[in-house]
MIGU-749011 format. One record per residue (C-alpha): residue number from 1; residue in three letters; x, z, y. Coordinates in nm, 4 decimals. Each point is the difference from the previous one (the first is absolute). Last residue first. Example, Ala and Ser with C-alpha at 12.3 -4.5 7.8 and 13.67 -1.06 7.14 Angstrom:
residues 2
    nr   rest         px         pz         py
     2    ser     1.3670     0.7140    -0.1060
     1    ala    -0.1370     0.0660    -0.3440
***
This chain:
residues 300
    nr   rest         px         pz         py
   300    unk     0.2387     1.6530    -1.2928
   299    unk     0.0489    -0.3849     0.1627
   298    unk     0.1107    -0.2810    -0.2476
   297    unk    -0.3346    -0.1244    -0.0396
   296    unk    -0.0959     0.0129     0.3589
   295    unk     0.3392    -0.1983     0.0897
   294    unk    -0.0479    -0.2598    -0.2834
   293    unk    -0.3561    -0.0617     0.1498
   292    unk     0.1779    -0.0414     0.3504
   291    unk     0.2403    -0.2311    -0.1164
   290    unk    -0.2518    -0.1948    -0.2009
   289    unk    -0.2428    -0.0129     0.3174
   288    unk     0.2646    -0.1149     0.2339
   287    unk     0.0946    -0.2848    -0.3375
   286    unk    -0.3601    -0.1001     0.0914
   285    unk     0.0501    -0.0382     0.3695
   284    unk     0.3288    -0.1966    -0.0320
   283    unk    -0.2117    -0.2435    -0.1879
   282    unk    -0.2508    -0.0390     0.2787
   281    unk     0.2860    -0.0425     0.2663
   280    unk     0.1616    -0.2773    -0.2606
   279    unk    -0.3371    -0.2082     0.0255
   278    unk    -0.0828     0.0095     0.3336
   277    unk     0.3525    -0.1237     0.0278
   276    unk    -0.0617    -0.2586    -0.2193
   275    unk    -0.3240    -0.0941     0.1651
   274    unk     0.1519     0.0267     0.3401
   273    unk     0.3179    -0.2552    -0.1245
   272    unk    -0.2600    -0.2587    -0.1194
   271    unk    -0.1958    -0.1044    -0.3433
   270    unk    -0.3417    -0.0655     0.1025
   269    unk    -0.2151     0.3054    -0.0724
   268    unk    -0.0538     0.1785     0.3323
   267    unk     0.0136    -0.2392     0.2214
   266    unk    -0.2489    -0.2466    -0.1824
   265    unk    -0.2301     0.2719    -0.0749
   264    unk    -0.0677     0.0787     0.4018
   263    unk    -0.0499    -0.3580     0.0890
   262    unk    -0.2252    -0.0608    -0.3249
   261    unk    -0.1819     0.3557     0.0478
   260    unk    -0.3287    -0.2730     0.1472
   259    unk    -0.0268    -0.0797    -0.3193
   258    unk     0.1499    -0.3857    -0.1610
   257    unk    -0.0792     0.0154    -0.3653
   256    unk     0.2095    -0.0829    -0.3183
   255    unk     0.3518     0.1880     0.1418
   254    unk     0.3372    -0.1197     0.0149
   253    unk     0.1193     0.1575     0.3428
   252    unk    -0.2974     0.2261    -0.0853
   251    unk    -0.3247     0.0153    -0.0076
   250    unk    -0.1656     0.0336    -0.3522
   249    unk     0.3219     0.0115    -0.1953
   248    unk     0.1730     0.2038     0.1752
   247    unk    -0.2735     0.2069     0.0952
   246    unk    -0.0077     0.1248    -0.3889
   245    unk     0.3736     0.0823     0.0277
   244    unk    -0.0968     0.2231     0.2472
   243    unk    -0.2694     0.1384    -0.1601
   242    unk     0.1912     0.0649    -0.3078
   241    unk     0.3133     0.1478     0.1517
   240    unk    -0.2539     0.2282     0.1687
   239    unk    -0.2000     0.0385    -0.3601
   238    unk     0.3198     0.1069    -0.2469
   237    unk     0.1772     0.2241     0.2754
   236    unk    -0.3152     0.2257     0.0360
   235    unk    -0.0195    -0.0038    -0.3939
   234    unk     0.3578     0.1114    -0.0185
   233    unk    -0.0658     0.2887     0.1985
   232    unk     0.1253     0.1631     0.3552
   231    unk     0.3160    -0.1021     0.1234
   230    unk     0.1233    -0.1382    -0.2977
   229    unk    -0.2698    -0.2459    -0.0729
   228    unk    -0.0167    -0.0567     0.4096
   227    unk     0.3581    -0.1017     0.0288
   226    unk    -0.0115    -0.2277    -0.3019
   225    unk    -0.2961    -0.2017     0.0609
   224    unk     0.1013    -0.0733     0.3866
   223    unk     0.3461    -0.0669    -0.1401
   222    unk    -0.1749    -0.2451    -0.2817
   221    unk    -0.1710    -0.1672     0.3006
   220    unk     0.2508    -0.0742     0.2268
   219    unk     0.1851    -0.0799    -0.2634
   218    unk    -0.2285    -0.2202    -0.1113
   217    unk    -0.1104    -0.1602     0.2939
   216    unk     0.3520    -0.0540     0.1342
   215    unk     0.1131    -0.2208    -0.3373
   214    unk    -0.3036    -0.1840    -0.0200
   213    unk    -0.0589    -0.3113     0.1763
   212    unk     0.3571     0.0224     0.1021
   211    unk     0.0764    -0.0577    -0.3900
   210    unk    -0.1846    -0.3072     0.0068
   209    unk     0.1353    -0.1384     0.3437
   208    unk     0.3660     0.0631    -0.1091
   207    unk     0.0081    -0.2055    -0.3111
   206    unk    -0.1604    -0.2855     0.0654
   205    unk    -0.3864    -0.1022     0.1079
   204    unk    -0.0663    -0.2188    -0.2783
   203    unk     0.0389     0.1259    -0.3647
   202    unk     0.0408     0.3411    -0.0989
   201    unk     0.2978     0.0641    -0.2592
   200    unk     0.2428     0.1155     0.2812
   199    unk    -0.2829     0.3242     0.0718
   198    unk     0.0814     0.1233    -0.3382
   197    unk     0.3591     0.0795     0.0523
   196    unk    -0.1083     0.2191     0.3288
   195    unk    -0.2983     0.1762    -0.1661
   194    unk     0.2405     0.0819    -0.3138
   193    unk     0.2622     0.1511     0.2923
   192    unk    -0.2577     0.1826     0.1816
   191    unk    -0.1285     0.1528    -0.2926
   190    unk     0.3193     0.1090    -0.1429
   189    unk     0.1238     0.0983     0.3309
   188    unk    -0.3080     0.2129     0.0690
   187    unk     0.0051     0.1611    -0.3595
   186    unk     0.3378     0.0889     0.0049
   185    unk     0.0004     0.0894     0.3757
   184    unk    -0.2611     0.2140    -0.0509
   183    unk     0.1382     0.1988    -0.2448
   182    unk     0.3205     0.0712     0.1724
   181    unk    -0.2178     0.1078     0.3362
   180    unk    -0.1860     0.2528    -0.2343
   179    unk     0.3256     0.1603    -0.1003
   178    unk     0.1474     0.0247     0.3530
   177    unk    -0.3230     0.1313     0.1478
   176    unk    -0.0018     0.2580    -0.2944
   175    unk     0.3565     0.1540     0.1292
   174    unk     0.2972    -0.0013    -0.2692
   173    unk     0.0185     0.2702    -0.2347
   172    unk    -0.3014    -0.1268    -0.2234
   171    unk    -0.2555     0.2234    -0.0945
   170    unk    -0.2438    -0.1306     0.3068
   169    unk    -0.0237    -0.3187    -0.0506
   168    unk    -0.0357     0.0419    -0.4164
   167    unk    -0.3007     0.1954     0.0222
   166    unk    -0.1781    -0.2113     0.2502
   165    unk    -0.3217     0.1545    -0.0893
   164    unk    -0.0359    -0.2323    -0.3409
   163    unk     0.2872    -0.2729     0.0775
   162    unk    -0.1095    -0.3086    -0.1632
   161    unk    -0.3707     0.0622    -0.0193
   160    unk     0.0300     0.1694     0.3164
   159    unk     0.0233    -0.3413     0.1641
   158    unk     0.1954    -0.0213     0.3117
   157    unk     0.2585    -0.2521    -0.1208
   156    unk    -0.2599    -0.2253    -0.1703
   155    unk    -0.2042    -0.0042     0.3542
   154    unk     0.3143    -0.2109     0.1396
   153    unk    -0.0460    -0.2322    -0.3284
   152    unk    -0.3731    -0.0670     0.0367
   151    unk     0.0644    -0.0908     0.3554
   150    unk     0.2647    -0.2664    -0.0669
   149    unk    -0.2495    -0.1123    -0.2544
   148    unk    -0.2699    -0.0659     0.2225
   147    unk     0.2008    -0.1043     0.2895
   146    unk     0.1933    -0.2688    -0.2556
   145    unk    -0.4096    -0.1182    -0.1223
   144    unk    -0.1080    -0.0387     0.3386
   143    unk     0.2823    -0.1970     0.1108
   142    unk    -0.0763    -0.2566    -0.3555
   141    unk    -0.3368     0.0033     0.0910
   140    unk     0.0830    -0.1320     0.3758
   139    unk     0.2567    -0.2323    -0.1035
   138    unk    -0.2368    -0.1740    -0.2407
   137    unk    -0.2798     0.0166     0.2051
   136    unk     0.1717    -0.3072     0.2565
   135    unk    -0.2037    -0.2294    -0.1434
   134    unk     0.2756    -0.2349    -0.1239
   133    unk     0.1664     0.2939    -0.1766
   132    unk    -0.2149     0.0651    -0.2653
   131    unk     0.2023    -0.0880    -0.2610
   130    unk     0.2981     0.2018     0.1188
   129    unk    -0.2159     0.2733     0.1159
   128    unk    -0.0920     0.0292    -0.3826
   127    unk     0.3769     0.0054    -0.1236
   126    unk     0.1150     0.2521     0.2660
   125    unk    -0.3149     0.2500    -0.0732
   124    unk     0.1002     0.0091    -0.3768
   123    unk     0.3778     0.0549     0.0282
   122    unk    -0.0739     0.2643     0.2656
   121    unk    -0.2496     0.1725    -0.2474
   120    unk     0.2022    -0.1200    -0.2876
   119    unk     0.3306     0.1777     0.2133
   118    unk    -0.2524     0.3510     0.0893
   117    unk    -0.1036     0.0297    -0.3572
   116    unk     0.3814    -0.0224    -0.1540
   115    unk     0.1130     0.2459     0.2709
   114    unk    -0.2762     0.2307    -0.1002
   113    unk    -0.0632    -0.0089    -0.3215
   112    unk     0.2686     0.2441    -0.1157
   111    unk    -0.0833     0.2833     0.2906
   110    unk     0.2601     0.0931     0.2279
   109    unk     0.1923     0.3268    -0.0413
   108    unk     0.2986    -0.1739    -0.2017
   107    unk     0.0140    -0.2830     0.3021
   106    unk     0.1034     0.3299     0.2640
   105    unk     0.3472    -0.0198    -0.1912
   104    unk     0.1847    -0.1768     0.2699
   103    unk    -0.1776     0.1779     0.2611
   102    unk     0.1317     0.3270    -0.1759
   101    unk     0.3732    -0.1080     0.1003
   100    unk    -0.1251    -0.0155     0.3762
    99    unk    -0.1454     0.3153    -0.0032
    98    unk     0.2947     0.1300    -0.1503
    97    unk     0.2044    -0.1399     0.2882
    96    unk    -0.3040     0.0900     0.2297
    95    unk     0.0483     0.3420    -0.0803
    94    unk     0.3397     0.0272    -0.0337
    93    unk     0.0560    -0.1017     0.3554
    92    unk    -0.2847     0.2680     0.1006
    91    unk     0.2136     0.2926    -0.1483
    90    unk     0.2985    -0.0883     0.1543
    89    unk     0.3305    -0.1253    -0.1623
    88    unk     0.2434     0.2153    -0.2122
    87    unk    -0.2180     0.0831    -0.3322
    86    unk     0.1343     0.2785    -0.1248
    85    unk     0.2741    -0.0448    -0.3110
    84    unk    -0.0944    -0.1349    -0.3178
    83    unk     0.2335     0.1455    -0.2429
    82    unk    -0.1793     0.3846    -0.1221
    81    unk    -0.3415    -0.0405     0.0986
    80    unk    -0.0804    -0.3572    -0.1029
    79    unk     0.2447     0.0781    -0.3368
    78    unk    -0.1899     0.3109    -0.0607
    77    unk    -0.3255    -0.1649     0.0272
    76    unk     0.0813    -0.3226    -0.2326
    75    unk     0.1117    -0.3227     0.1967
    74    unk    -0.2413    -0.2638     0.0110
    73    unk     0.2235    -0.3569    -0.0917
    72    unk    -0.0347    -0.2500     0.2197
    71    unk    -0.2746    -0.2826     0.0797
    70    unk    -0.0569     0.0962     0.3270
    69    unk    -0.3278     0.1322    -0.0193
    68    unk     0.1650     0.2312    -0.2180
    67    unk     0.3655     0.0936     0.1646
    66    unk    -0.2358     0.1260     0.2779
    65    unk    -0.2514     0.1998    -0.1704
    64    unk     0.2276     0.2929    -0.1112
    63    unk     0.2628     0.0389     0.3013
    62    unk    -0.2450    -0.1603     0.2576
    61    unk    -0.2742     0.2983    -0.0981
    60    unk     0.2791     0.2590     0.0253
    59    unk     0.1428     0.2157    -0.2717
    58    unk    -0.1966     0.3186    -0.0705
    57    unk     0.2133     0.3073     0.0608
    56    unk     0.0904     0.2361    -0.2861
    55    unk    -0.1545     0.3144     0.0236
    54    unk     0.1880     0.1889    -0.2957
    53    unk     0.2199     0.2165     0.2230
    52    unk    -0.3237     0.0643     0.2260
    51    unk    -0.1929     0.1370    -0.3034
    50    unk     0.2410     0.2216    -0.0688
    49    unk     0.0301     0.1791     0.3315
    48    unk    -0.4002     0.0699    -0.0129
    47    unk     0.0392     0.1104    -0.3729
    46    unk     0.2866     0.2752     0.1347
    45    unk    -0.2256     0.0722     0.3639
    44    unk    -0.3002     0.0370    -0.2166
    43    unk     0.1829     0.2505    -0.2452
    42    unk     0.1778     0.2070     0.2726
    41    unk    -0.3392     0.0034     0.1699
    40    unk    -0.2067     0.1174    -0.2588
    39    unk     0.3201     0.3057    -0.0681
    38    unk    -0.0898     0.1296     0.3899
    37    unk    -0.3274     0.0265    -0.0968
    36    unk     0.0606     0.2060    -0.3197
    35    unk     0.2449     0.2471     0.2326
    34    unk    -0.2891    -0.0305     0.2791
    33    unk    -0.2524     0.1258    -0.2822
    32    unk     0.2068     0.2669    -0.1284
    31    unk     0.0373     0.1260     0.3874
    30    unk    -0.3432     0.0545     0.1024
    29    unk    -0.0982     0.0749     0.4010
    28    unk     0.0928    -0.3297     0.1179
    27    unk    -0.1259    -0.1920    -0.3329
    26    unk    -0.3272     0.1226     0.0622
    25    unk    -0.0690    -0.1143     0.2891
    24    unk     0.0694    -0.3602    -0.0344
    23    unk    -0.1906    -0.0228    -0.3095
    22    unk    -0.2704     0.0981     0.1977
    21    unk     0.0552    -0.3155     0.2375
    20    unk     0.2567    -0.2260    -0.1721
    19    unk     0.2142    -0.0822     0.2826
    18    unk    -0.0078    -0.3438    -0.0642
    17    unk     0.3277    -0.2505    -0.0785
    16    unk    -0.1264     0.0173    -0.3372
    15    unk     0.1815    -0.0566    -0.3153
    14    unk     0.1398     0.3853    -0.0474
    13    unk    -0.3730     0.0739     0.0565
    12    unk    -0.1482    -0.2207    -0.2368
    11    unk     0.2731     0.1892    -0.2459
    10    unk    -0.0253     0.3615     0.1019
     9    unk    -0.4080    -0.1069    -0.0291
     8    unk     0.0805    -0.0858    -0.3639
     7    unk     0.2433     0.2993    -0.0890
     6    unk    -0.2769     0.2110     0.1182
     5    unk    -0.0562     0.2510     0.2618
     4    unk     0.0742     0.3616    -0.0534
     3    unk    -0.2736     0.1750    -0.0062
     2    unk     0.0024     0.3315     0.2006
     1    unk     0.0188     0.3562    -0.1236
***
């Protein structure tokens, strides 16, 4: 007489969309067993039904994070699922909406020190130039000082210190590039805006000159920084912002030394329309790499 095959097997089997092999076999030539099999997959099909009853779908990332960064109330999970109806517009306009809300709370992420750092740096570097102004050194230590802090702040936003492995890009429900651009244009703004305030207390030139004698550089430089730290590794990002900032202030538009690069270093780090564009295009090229890192990471 044959085995019958167990209740356990019945079960794996009942489960399985296989054909069983041996098990197979034997259940075409034995009718007990095909009975027992046929009760598995009454009870899998019952605890199978059940479970979808009691599924209850999770309410949308808008619907619970929403009211928050806008000051509201977060509704519970059945009231998300139950009154908040789906989300009418387009999955990219509610991307950048919410992207747009987080850049608002992008100041959380920073570090403590670092806005009050940068402003006595900027503070700092303003009151020196100012006393040094005859000279001419005080406007050029007081450009070098805004590139190296504007630089310092775009390398912030790529640190893994803040974001170990970019954890927090890539969770969110709105696309990494998004997320990363709302970061940068807290810090960028911030720095840009302190750099801007500080340049009024520096005697001599005016206004205008003294942040032209650093406003392209840096962003030229912190882009450059930026684009490579994300591209490849924050060190990388760390020493080309640093040479560059580092011909600044040998040979540039401002620079100690005259080198035969002058003609070359004036073009590129004077504040004009090519340097800003230069710039924006190097930008656009890191947020490339964020959208195709959040692509790999979201791929199976």
């Amino acid at each position: 007489m044959t085995e019958h095959i167990t209740d356990d097997v019945l079960a794996t089997l009942a489960r399985s969309d296989r054909d069983g092999g041996s098990g197979a076999e034997h259940l075409a030539g034995c009718t007990d067993c095909r009975t027992r099999m046929a009760v598995w997959q009454n009870i899998g099909s019952a605890v199978r039904a059940e479970a979808d009853e009691r599924a209850v779908t999770p309410p949308s990332f808008d619907a619970l994070l929403g009211p928050a960064l806008a000051g509201a109330t977060v509704p519970s999970r059945g009231q998300a699922a139950a009154t908040v109806p789906a989300p009418k517009a387009d999955g990219r306009d509610m991307s950048w909406r919410t992207a747009w809300q987080l850049t608002l709370r992008q100041a959380a992420l920073m570090p403590r020190l670092w806005a009050p750092l940068s402003a006595a740096g900027f503070v700092g570097a303003a009151l020196v130039a100012s006393a040094r102004v005859q000279d001419g050194f005080g406007v050029r230590l007081f450009g070098a000082v805004a590139v190296l802090l504007v630089i310092l702040g775009a390398l912030m936003v790529a640190s893994p210190r803040r974001d170990p492995r970019r954890e927090l890009l890539f969770t969110l429900p709105v696309p990494p590039a998004a997320v990363f651009l709302a970061r940068l244009t807290v810090v960028l703004f911030a720095d840009v805006a302190m750099a801007m305030i500080c340049s009024a207390l520096v005697d001599g030139p005016g206004w205008w000159p003294v942040v032209t004698s650093w406003l392209g550089e840096s962003l030229l430089a912190a882009s450059l920084a930026l684009a490579l730290a994300v591209r490849f590794a924050p060190a990388a990002g760390a020493a080309a912002g640093g040479a560059l900032w580092l011909l600044g202030v040998v040979g540039g538009p401002q620079g100690l030394f005259s080198t035969p690069a002058d003609a070359l270093l004036n073009a590129l780090l004077s504040t004009t329309p090519w340097t800003l564009l230069l710039a924006l295009a190097l930008l656009g090229w890191a947020a490339g790499a964020m959208r195709s890192h959040g692509t790999a990471a979201s791929a199976p």
